[in-house]
C-alpha positions as CSV (number, residue, x, y, z in Angstrom):
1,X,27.5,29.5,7.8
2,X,25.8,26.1,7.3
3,X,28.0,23.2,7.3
4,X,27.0,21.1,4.0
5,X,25.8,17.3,4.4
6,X,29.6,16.3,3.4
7,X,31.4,17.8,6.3
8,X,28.1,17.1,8.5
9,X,28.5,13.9,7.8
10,X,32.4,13.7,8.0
11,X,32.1,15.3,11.9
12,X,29.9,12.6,12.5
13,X,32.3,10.1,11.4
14,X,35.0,11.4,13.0
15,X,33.2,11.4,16.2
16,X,32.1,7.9,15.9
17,X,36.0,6.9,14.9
18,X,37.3,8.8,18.1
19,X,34.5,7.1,20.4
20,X,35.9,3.7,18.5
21,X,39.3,4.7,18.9
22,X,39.1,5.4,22.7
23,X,37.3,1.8,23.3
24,X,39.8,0.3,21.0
25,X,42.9,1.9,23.5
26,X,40.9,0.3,26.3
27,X,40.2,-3.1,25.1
28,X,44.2,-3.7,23.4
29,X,45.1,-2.6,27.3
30,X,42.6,-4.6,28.5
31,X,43.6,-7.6,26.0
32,X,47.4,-7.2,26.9
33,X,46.9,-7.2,30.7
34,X,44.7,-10.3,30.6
35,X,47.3,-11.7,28.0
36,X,50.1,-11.6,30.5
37,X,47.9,-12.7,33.5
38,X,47.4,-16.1,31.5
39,X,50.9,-16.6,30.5
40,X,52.1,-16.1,34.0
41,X,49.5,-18.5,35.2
42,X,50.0,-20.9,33.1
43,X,54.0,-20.7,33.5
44,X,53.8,-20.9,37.0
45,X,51.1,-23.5,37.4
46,X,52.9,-26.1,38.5
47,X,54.8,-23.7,41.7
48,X,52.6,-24.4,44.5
49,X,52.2,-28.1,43.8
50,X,56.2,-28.1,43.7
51,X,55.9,-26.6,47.1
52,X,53.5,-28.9,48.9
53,X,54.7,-31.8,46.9
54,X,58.6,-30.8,48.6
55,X,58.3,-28.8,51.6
56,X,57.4,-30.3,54.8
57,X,54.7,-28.1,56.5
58,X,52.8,-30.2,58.6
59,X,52.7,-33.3,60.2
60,X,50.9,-35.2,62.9
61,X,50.7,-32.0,65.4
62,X,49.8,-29.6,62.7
63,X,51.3,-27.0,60.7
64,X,54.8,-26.3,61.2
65,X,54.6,-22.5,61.1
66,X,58.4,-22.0,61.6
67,X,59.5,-23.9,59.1
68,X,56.8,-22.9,56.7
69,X,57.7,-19.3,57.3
70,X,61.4,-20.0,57.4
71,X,60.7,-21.6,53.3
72,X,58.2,-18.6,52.2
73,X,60.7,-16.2,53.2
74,X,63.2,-18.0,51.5
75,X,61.2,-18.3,48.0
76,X,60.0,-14.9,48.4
77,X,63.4,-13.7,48.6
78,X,64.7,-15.8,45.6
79,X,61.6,-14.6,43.6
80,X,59.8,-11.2,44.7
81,X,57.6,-11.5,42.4
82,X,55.7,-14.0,44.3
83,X,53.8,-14.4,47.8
84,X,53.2,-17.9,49.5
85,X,50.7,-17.7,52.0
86,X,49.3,-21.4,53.7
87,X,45.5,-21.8,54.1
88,X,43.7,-24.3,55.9
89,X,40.5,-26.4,54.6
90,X,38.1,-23.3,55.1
91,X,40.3,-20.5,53.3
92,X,41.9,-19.1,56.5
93,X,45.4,-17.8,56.5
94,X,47.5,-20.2,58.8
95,X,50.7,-19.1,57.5
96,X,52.4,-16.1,55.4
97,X,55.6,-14.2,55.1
98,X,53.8,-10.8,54.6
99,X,55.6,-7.8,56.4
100,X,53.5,-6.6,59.3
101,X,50.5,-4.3,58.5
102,X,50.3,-5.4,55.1
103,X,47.7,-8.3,55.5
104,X,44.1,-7.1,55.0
105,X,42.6,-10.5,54.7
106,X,42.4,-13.4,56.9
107,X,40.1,-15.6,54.5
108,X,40.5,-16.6,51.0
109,X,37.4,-17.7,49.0
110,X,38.5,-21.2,47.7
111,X,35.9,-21.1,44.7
112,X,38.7,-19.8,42.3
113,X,40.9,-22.7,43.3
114,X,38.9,-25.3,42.6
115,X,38.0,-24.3,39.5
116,X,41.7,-23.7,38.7
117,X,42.2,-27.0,39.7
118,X,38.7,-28.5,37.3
119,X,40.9,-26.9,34.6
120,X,39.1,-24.1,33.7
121,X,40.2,-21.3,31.0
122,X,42.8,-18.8,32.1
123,X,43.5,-16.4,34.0
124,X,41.6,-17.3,36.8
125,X,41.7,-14.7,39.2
126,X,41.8,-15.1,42.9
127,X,41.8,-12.9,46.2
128,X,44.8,-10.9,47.0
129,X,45.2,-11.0,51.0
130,X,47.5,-7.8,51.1
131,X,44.1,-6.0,49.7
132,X,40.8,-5.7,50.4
133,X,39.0,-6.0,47.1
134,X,42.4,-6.9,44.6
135,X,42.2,-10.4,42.7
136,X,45.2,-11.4,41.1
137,X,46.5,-14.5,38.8
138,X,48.2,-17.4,41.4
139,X,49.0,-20.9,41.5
140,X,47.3,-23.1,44.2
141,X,47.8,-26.6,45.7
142,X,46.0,-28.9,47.9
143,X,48.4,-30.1,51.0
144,X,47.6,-33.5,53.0
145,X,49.0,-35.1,55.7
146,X,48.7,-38.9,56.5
147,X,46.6,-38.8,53.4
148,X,44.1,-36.4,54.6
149,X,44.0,-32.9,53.4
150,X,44.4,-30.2,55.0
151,X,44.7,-27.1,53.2
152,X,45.8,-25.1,50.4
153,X,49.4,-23.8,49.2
154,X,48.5,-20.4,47.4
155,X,50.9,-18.3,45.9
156,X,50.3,-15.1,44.4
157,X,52.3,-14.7,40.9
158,X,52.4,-11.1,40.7
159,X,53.2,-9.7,44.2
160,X,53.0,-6.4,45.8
161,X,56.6,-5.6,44.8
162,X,56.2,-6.9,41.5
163,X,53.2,-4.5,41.0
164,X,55.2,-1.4,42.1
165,X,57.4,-1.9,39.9
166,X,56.4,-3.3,36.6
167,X,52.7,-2.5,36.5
168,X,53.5,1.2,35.9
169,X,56.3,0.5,33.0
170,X,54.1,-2.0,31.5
171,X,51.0,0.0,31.7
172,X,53.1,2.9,30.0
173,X,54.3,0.9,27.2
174,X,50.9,-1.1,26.5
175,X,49.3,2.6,26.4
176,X,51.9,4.2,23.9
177,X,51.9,0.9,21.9
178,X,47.7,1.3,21.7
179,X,47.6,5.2,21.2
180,X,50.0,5.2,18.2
181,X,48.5,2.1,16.7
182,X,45.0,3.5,17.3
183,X,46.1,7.0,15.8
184,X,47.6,5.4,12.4
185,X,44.5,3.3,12.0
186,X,42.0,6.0,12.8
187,X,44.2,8.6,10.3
188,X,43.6,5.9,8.0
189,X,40.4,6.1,8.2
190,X,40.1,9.5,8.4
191,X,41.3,10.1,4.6
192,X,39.8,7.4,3.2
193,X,36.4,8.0,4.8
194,X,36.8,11.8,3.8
195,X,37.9,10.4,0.5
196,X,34.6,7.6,0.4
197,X,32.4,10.8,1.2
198,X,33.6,13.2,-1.5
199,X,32.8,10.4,-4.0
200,X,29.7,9.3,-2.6
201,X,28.2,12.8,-2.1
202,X,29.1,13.9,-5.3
203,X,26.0,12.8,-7.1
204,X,24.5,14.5,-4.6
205,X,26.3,17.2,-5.2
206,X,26.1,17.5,-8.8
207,X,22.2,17.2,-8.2
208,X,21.9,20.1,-5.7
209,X,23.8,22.5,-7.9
210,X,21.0,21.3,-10.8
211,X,18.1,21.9,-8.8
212,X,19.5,25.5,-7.8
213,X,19.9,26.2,-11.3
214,X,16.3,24.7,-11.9
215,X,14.9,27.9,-14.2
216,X,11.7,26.4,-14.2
217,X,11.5,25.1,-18.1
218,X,12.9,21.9,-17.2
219,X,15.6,21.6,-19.7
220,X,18.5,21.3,-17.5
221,X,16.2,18.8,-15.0
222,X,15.3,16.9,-18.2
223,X,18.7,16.8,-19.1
224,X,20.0,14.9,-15.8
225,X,18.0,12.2,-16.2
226,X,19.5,10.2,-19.6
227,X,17.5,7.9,-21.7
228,X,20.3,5.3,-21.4
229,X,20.1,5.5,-17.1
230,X,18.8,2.2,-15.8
231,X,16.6,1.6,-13.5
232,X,17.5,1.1,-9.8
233,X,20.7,2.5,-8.8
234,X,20.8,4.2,-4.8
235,X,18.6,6.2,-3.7
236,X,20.6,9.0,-4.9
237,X,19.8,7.8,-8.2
238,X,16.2,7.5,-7.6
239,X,16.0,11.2,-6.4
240,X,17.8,12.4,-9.6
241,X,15.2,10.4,-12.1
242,X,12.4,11.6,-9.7
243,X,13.4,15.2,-9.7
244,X,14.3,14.7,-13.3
245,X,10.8,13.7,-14.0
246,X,9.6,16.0,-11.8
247,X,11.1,19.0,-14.2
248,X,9.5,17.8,-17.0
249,X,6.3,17.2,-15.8
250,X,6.7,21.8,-14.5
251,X,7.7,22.4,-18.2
252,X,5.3,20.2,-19.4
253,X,2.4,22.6,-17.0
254,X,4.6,25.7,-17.4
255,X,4.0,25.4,-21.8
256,X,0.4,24.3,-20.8
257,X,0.2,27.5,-18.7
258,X,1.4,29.5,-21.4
259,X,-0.6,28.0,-23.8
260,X,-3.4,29.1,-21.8
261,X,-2.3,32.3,-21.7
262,X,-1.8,32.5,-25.2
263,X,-5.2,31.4,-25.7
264,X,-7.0,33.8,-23.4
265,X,-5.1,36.8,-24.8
266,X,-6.7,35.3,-28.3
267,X,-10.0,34.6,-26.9
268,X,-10.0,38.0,-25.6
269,X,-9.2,39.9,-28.8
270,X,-11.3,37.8,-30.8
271,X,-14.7,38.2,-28.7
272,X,-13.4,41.8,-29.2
273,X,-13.6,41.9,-32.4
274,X,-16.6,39.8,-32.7
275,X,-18.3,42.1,-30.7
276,X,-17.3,45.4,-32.3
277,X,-18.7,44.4,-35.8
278,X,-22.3,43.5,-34.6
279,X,-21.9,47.2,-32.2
280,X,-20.5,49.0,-34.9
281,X,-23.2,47.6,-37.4
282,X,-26.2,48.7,-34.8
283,X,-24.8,52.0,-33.6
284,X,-24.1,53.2,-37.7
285,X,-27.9,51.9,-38.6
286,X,-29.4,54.0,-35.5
287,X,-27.2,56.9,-36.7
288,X,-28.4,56.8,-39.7
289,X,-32.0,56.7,-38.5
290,X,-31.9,59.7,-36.0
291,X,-29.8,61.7,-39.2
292,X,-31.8,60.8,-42.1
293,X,-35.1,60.0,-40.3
294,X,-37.5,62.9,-42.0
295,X,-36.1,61.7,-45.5
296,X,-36.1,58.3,-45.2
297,X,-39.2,55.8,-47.0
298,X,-40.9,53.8,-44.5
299,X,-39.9,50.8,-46.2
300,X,-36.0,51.8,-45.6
301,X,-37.0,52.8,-42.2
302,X,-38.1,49.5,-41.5
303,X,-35.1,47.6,-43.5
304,X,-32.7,49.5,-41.2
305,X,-34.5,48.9,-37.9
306,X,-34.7,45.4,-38.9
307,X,-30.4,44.9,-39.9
308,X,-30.1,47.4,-36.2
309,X,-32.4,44.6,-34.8
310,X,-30.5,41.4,-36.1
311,X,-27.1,43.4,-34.6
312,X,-28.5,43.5,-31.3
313,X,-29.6,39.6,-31.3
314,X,-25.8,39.0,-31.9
315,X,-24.5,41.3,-29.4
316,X,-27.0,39.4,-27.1
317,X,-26.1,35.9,-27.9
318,X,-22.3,36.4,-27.6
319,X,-22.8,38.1,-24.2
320,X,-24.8,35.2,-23.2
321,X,-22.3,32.7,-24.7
322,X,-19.7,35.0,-22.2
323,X,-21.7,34.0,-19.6
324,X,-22.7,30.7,-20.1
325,X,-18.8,30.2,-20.9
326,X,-17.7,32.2,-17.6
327,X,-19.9,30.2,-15.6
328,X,-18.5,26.5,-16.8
329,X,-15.2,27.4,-16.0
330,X,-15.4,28.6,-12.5
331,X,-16.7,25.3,-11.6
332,X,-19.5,26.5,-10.5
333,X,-21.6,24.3,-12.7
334,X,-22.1,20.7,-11.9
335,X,-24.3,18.2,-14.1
336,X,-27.3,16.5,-12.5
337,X,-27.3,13.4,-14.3
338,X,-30.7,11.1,-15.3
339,X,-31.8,8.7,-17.8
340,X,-33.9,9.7,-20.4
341,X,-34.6,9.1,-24.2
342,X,-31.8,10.7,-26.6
343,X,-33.6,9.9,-29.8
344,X,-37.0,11.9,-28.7
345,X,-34.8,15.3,-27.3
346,X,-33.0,15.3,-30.7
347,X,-36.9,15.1,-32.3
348,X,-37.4,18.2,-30.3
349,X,-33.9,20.3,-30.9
350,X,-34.3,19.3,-35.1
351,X,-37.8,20.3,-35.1
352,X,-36.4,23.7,-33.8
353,X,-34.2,24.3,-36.9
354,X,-36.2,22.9,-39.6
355,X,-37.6,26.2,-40.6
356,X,-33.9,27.8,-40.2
357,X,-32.8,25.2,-42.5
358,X,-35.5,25.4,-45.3
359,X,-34.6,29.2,-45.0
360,X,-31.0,28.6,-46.1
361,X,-31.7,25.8,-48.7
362,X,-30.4,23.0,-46.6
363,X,-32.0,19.8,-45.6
364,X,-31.5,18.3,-41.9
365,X,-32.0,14.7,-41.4
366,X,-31.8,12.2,-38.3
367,X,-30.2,8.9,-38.5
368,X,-31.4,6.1,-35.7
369,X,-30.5,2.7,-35.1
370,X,-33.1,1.0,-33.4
371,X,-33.3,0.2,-30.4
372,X,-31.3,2.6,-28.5
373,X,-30.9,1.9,-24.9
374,X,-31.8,5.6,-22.7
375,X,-28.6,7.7,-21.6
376,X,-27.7,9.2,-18.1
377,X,-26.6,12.7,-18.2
378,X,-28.1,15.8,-17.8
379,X,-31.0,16.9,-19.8
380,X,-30.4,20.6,-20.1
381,X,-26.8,20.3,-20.8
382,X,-27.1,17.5,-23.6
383,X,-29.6,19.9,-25.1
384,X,-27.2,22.9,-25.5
385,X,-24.8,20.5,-26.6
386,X,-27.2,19.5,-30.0
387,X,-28.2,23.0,-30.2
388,X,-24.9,24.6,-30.3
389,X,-23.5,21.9,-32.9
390,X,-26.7,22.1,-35.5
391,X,-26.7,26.2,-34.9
392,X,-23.0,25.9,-36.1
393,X,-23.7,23.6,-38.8
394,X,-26.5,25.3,-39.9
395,X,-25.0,29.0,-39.9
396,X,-21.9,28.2,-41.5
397,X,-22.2,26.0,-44.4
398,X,-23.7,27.3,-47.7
399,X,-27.2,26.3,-50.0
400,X,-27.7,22.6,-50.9
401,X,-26.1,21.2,-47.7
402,X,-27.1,18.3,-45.7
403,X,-26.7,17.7,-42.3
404,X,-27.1,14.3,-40.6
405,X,-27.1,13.6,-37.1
406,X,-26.8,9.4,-36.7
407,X,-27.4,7.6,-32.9
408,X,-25.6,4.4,-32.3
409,X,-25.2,2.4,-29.4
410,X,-21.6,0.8,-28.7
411,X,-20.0,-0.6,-25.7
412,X,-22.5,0.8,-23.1
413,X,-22.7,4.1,-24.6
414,X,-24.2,5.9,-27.3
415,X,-22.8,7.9,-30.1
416,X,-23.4,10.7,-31.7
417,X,-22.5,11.8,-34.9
418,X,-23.1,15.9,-36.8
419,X,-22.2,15.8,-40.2
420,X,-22.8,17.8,-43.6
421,X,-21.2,17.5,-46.8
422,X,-20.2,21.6,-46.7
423,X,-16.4,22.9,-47.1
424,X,-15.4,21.8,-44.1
425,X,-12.8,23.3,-41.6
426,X,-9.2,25.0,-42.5
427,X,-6.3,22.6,-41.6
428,X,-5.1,25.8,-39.6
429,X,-7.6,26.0,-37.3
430,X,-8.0,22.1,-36.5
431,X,-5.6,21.5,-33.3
432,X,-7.0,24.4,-31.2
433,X,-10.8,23.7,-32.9
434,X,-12.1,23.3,-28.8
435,X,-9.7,25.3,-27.2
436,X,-9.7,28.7,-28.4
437,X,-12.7,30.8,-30.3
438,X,-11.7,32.5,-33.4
439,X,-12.8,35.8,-35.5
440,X,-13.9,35.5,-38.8
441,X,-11.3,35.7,-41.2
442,X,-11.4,37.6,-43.5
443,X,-12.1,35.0,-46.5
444,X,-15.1,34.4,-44.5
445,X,-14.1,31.1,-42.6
446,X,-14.2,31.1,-38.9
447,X,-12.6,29.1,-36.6
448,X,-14.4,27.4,-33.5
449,X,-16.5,29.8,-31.5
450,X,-17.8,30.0,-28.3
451,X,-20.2,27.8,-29.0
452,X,-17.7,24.9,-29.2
453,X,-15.8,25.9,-26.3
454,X,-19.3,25.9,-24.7
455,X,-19.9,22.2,-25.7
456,X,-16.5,21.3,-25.0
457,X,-16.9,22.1,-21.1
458,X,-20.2,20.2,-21.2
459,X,-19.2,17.0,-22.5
460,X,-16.5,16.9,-20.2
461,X,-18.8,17.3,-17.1
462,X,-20.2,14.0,-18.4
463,X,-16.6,12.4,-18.6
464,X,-16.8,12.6,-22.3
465,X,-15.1,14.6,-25.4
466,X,-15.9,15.6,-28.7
467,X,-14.0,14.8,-31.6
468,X,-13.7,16.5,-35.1
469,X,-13.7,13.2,-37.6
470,X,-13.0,12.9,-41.1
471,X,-16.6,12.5,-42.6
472,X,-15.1,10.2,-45.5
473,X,-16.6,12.5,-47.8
474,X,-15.5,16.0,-47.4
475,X,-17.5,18.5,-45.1
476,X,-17.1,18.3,-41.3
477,X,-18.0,15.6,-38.7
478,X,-18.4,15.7,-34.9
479,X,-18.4,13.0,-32.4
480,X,-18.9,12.3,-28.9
481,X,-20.6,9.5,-26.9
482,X,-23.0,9.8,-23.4
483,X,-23.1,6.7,-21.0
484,X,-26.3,4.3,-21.7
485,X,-28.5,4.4,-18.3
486,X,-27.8,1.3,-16.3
């Protein structure tokens, strides 16, 4: 089983607290010792001066190793703790009171004395003769004779015997005193640092249980991140708005996604139903022909073949709309921009529908404002675009309307307006106008087509939109704008 990040990070802590505590036991040892070291110095700094400053050990034959024996084995007995030894102007050993065997130096470095002498900070630790690598605290002396010097009075403040006896004691003590001191303070810090975890992790916490409840419409990740929250905060607080935004920008795709969905299903069923009325129209007409063929007129002959005709046109152009439609959103299309005239290609789509237009009572007029600078975008595409929008306005509004299409330039672009004065589009169908194609209803209206889904997709290659706009006058108005050639 996975530790979590809380006892991860409580092991590491304890870890780093035991590594802490162990250094901590060695420096209060460390600390003590060189504690008592100093005061001893410092108490007995004054012995060895005492000692050349009273004792007669030379005079004008030399050192007077009786005697000075005769006094070192009287002081050590009087103080055990201490070890005289005499030393001559180059650190030798003239004179000591050691016990035979127990001298394993013969030579004393005398750098430690002087600076002992220049004052320096205590303790100052010099050689040990009774071992071969041992320093120890002492007190040290210069001895003259006849005003000249020569040599050293050192004494060694915490003897052998000294050391086999209280080193071990005081060792023992100094080590319980540390370990139960360092154990309080480290189960001190134990608790509370288990303690300053809990309540630091438990944002953290709180946010890992939301994220594994995360069911994907972002209502419960919306709902950590408060409107009230500052900004700032740890980083803890940071991860909570980013994760908080985070889940509303999946709900936000996930109703998108659904949306689409919706949509398709809809675009489906209505290009379904779109196509089974022209089908159902043509295969009823040829029925009726291949039945009724010996006893119909010519006249109806030809009426029928023409209606069976007209069907087929409209199965056609819906299946090429499909495609057309299919094709734009695989991405498979890309438009191949260029500058040309707009005002002389919408001379050549009106011209197209003129005749269409005088059919159906209407009248089709172009608006331009003069001059109009040439456009970049793709030929072809800006073509469909006109066609499909004056198809549509032509096909579905009634007698007596007028349809104006107005060119103005604005801001390095020009825009276009399609407008007639006809009934204009249901409210209901408005907010999904370019988004989803719609049956006829069955008052007769229809909602956007593929046609408009067509020159939605198209605009959009040119990093434009179209826009349905309120006309000011009733009817319907659309909008969009190409960028002027540079």
């Amino acid at each position: 089983m996975t530790a979590s990040i809380s006892h991860r990070l409580f092991l590491v802590f304890a870890s780093l607290l035991l590594a802490c505590s162990g250094i901590s036991v060695w420096l209060q040892m460390r600390t003590a010792e060189r504690h008592e070291q100093a005061a001893i110095q410092q108490l007995s700094s004054g012995l060895a001066a005492h000692i050349a400053a009273n004792a007669q050990l030379a005079d004008a034959a030399g050192w007077r190793s009786a005697a000075v024996r005769e006094l070192f084995d009287k002081l050590m007995a009087v103080n055990p703790s201490v070890e005289v030894y005499l030393l001559d102007q180059d650190g030798l050993i003239v004179a000591h009171a050691a016990p035979p065997g127990h001298l394993r130096r013969q030579r004393v470095a005398l750098a430690p004395l002087r600076s002992l002498q220049a004052g320096a900070a205590l303790p100052v630790m010099g050689d040990d003769p009774r071992s071969a690598q041992a320093r120890k605290v002492f007190s040290a002396a210069p001895v003259e004779v006849a005003g000249q010097a020569a040599g050293w009075v050192y004494v060694i403040l915490q003897g052998e015997d000294l050391e086999a006896v209280s080193t071990p004691l005081a060792r023992d003590t100094a080590l319980r005193m540390a370990l139960w001191t360092t154990a309080l303070a480290a189960l001190l810090a134990l608790l509370m640092g288990l303690l300053a975890f809990r309540l630091i992790t438990r944002p953290l916490r709180a946010l890992t249980e939301a994220v594994s409840r995360f069911d994907g419409d972002g209502e419960r990740a919306a709902a950590l991140a408060s409107a009230s929250e500052p900004a700032g905060g740890d980083e803890i607080a940071v991860l909570r708005r980013a994760f908080a935004q985070m889940g509303g920008r999946i709900a936000q795709q996930w109703a998108e996604l659904g949306r689409q969905d919706q949509c398709r299903r809809e675009l489906i069923a209505n290009i379904s139903h779109d196509l089974r009325t022209p089908l159902t129209a043509l295969h009823g007409y040829l029925e009726t022909l291949r039945l009724k063929d010996a006893a119909l007129a010519p006249g109806a002959r030809q009426r029928y073949l023409d209606i069976a005709l007209d069907q087929s046109r409209k199965v056609g152009r819906l299946a090429q709309e499909l495609f057309d439609l299919a094709r734009l959103e695989s991405g498979l299309v890309q438009a191949a921009p260029e500058p040309f005239a707009l005002p002389e290609l919408l001379q050549d789509v009106a011209q197209k529908f003129e005749l269409a237009a005088q059919t159906r009572q209407q009248s089709l007029a172009v608006d331009l404002e003069t001059p109009l600078p040439p456009v970049h975008a793709d030929l072809g595409m800006v073509e469909r675009v006109l066609t499909n929008l004056l198809d549509n306005a032509i096909r579905h509004t009634p007698a007596g309307t007028r349809i104006t299409v107005r060119l103005r330039a604005a801001g390095g672009r020009v825009l276009v307006r399609i407008s007639d004065n006809g009934p204009g589009i249901p409210a209901a169908t408005r907010d999904n106008l370019f988004i989803r194609a719609m049956a006829r209803r069955s008052d007769g209206s229809h909602g956007g087509g593929l046609g408009l889904l067509i020159v939605h997709r198209l605009l959009q290659l040119h990093g434009s939109d179209i826009i349905l706009a309120d006309s000011g006058a009733g009817g319907t108005a659309f909008d969009f704008s190409l960028p002027a050639a540079g």
